[in-house]
C-alpha positions in Angstrom: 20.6 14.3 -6.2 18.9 17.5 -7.1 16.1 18.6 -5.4 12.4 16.4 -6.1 9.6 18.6 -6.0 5.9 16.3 -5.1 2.2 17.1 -5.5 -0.1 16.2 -3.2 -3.9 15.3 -4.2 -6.0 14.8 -1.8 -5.9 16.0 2.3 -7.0 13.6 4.3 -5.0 11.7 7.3 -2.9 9.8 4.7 -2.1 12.7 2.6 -0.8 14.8 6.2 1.2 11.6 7.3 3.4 11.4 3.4 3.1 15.0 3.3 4.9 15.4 6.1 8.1 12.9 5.4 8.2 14.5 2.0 8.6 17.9 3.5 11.1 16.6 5.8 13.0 14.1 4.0 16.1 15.8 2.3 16.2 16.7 -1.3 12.3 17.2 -1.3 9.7 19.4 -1.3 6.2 19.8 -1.6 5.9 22.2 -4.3 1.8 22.0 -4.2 -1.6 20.2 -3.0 -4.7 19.7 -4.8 -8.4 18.9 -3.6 -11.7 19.5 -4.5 -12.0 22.1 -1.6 -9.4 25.1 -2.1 -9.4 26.0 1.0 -8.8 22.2 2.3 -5.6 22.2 -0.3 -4.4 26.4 0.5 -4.4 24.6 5.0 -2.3 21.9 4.1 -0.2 23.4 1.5 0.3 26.4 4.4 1.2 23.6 6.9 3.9 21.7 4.4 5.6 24.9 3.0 4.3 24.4 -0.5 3.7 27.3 -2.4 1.3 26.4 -4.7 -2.7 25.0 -3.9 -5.4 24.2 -6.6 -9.0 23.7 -6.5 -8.6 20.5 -8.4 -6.8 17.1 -9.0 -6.7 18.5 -12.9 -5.0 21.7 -11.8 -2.5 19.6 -9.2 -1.4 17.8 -12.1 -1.0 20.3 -14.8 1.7 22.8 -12.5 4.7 22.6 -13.9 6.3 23.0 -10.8 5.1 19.1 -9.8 7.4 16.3 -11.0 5.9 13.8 -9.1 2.2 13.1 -8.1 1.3 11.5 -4.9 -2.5 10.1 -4.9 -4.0 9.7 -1.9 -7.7 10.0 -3.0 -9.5 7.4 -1.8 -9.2 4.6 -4.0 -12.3 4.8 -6.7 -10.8 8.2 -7.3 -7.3 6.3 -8.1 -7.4 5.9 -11.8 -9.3 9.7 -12.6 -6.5 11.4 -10.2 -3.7 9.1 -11.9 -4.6 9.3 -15.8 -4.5 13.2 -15.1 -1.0 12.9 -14.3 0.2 10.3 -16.8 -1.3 12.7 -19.4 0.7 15.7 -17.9 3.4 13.5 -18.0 4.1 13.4 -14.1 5.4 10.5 -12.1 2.9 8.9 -10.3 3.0 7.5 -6.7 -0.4 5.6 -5.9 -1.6 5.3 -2.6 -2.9 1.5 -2.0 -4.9 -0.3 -3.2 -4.0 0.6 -7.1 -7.5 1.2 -7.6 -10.9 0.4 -6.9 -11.1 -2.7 -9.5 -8.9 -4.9 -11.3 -10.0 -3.2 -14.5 -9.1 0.5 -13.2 -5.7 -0.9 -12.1 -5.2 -2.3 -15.5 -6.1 0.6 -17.0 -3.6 2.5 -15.0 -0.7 0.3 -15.7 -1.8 0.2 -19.1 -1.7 4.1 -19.7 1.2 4.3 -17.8 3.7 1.9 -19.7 2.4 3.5 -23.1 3.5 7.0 -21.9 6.8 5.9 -20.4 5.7 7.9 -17.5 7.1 6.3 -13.7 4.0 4.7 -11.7 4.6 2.8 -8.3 2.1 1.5 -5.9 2.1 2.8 -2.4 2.7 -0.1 -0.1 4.6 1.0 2.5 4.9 -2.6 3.9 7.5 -3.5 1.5 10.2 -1.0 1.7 10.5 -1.1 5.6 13.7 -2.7 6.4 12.5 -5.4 8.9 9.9 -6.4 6.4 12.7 -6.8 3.8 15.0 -8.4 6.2 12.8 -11.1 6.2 11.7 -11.4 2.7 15.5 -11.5 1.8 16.5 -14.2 4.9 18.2 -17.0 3.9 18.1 -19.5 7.5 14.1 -20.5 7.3 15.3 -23.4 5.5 12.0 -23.9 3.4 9.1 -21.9 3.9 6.2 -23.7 4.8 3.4 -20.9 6.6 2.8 -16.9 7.0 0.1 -16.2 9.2 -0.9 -12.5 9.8 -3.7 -10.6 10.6 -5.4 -7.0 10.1 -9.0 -6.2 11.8 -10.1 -2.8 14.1 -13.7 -2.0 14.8 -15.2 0.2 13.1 -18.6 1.8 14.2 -21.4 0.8 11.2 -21.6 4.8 9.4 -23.0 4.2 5.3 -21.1 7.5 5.2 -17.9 6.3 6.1 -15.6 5.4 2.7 -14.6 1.4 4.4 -18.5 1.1 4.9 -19.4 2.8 1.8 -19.5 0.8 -1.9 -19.3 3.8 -4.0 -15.5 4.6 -2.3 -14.3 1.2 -2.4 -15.1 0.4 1.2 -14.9 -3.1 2.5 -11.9 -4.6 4.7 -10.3 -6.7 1.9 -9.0 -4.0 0.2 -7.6 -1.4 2.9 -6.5 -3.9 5.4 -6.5 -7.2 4.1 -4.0 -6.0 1.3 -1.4 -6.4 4.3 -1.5 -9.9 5.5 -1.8 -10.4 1.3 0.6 -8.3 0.4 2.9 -10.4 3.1 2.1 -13.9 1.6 2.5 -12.3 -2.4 5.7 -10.9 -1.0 7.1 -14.5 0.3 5.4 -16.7 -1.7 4.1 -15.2 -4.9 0.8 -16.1 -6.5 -1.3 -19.1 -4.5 -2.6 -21.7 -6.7 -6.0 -21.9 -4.8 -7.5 -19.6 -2.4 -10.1 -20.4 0.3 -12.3 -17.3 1.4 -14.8 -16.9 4.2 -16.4 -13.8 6.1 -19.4 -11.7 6.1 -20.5 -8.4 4.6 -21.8 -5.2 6.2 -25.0 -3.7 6.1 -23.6 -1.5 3.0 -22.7 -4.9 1.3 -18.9 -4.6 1.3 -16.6 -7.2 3.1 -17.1 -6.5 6.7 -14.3 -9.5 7.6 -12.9 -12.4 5.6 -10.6 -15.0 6.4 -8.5 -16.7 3.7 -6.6 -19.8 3.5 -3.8 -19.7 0.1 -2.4 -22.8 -1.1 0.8 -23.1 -2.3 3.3 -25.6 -4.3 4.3 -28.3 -2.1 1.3 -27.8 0.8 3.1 -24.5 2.1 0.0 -22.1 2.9 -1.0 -18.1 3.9 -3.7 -18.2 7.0 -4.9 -14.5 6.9 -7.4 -12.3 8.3 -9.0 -9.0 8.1 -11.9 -7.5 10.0 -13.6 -4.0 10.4 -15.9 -5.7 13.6 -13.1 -7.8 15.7 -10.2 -6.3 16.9 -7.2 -8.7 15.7 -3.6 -9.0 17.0 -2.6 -7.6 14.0 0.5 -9.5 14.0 2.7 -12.0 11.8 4.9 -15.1 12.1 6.4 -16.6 9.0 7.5 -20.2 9.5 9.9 -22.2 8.1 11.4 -25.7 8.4 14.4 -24.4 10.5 13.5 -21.1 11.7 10.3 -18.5 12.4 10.2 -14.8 12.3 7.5 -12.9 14.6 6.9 -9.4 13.6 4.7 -7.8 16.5 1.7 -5.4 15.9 1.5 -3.8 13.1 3.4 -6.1 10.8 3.2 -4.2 7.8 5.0 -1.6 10.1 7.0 -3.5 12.5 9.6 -1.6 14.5 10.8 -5.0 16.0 11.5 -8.4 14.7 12.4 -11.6 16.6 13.7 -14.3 14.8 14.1 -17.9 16.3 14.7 -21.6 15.7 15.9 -25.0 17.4 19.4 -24.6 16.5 20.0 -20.6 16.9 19.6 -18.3 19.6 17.2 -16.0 20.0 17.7 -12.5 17.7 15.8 -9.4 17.9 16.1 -6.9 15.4 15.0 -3.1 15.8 13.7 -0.5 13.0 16.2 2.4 12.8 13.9 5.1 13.6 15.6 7.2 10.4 13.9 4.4 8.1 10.2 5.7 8.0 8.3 2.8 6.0 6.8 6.2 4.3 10.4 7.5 3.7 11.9 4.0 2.2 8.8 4.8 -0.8 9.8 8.5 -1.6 13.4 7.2 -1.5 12.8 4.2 -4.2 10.7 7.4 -6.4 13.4 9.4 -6.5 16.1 6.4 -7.3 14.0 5.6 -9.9 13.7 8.7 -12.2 17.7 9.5 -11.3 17.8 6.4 -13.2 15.5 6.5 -15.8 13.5 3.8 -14.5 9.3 3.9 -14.8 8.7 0.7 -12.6 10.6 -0.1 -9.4 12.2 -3.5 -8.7 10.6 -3.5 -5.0 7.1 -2.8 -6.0 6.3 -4.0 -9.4 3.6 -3.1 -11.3 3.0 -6.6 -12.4 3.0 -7.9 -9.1 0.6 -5.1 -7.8 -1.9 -6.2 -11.0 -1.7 -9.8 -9.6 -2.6 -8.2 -6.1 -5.8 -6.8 -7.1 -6.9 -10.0 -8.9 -6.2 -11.7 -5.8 -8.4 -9.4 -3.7 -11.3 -8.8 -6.3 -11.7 -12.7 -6.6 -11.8 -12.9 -2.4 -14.3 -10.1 -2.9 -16.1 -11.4 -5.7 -16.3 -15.2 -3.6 -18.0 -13.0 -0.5 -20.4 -12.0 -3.3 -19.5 -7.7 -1.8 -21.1 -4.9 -3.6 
């Protein structure tokens, strides 16, 4: 395949980490980076090999050296950074959550499908291999439970963007989009959802815990928290088998899978299959073939994710 050249908007820890990978990943480049401090976007431009840095998201996405625009603003910036590139007519790879609000992410998808322009949500969860080992295992017999959890401390700062309304703080939607994301991935929608926690000082979620119902009493038990640390682990349980992933599940570099009537397996990530490689690889496999939605990461299902978590929000009565 020829050569992919990405743009990069935003610098922050994110941005370094997938900036990175794209420099190093074969048949890549980063041909720019754009933030609202030039000299923020000219460091990590310098530090990726790019050539080109802008002053702004609206100059990022107007080079015509970018084909592809990464966004990793933080998310109430999602849909501004995004509809820029749409309009230039860039493919778009969008950092997680989609956006800030169901009606931003609709929005996006929206402009998106009209302009026949490539979008894909960020979640690197779902193109690591373990992760899709086990969405695509056939010995659980019927699934019955996923339990999985996602919670750090966070020191109380207003200024901090998971403590702060006005970036789209709160745990639900930077952590708690794991353990969801697991139980969308193996189960699909819930048809009732159970939701307790407590908000910060600032209003947003500070921790939640959910309990999804499913067809036929199987269920979701998942947790996030920005005050308790969690194990940040998950087991997925069927009627003849279980998978453990160990922390962090929505990066596992080891899976154990185990039952009454099997021996004990263990599987290991190959270290060449960065979950943040698997992403840039399903991008590129997608414009070769003309594609503006990938099969891995639909945008439908990435719509239904952000209902999911807005509602959970919405029940905590967060700002």
């Amino acid at each position: 395949m020829r050569e992919l050249s990405w743009g990069i908007a935003a610098t922050g820890g994110i941005a370094r980490a997938v900036g990175a990978v794209i420099a190093a990943e074969p048949g890549m480049r980063v041909a720019a980076v754009g933030s609202r401090d030039l000299g923020r976007a000219s460091a990590l431009a310098a530090k990726l090999g790019a050539p080109h840095a802008h002053g702004s998201y609206a100059a990022l996405c107007e080079d015509p050296t970018v084909e592809v625009v990464y966004v990793a603003t933080p998310q109430a910036q999602h849909l501004a950074v995004a509809e820029a590139a749409i309009a230039a007519g860039k493919a778009v790879l969008c950092e997680k959550p989609l956006a800030a609000s169901v009606a931003d992410a609709e929005r996006m998808v929206r402009l998106a499908r009209e302009a026949g322009v490539f979008l894909m949500e960020a979640m690197w969860m779902r193109f690591n291999p373990l992760i899709r080992r086990v969405a695509g295992e056939q010995r659980f017999g019927e699934l019955r439970s996923v339990e999985a959890s996602f919670g750090n401390v966070l020191p109380y700062d207003p200024a901090h963007r998971l403590w702060n309304p006005a970036t789209g703080g709160g745990a639900l939607l930077d952590m708690g989009i794991y353990p969801f994301g697991l139980a969308q991935l193996l189960f699909g929608e819930p048809s009732r959802t159970h939701v307790t926690g407590a908000l910060g000082p600032s209003g947003v979620d500070a921790e939640a815990g959910a309990l999804l119902e499913y067809a036929g009493g199987a269920r979701a038990l998942l947790e996030t928290s920005l005050v308790s640390p969690m194990a940040n682990a998950a087991c997925v349980i069927g009627t003849e088998m279980r998978a453990d992933l160990p922390a962090p599940f929505w990066a596992p570099s080891r899976l154990v899978l185990s039952g009454p009537s099997m021996e004990t397996e263990e599987h290991l990530l190959d270290p060449a299959d960065n979950g943040y490689a698997g992403e840039l690889r399903e991008v590129r496999t997608a414009l070769a073939e003309g594609r503006t939605e990938s099969a891995i990461m639909p945008l439908d299902e990435s719509l239904d994710m952000m209902r999911q978590l807005e509602r959970a929000r919405q029940s905590l009565g967060a700002v």
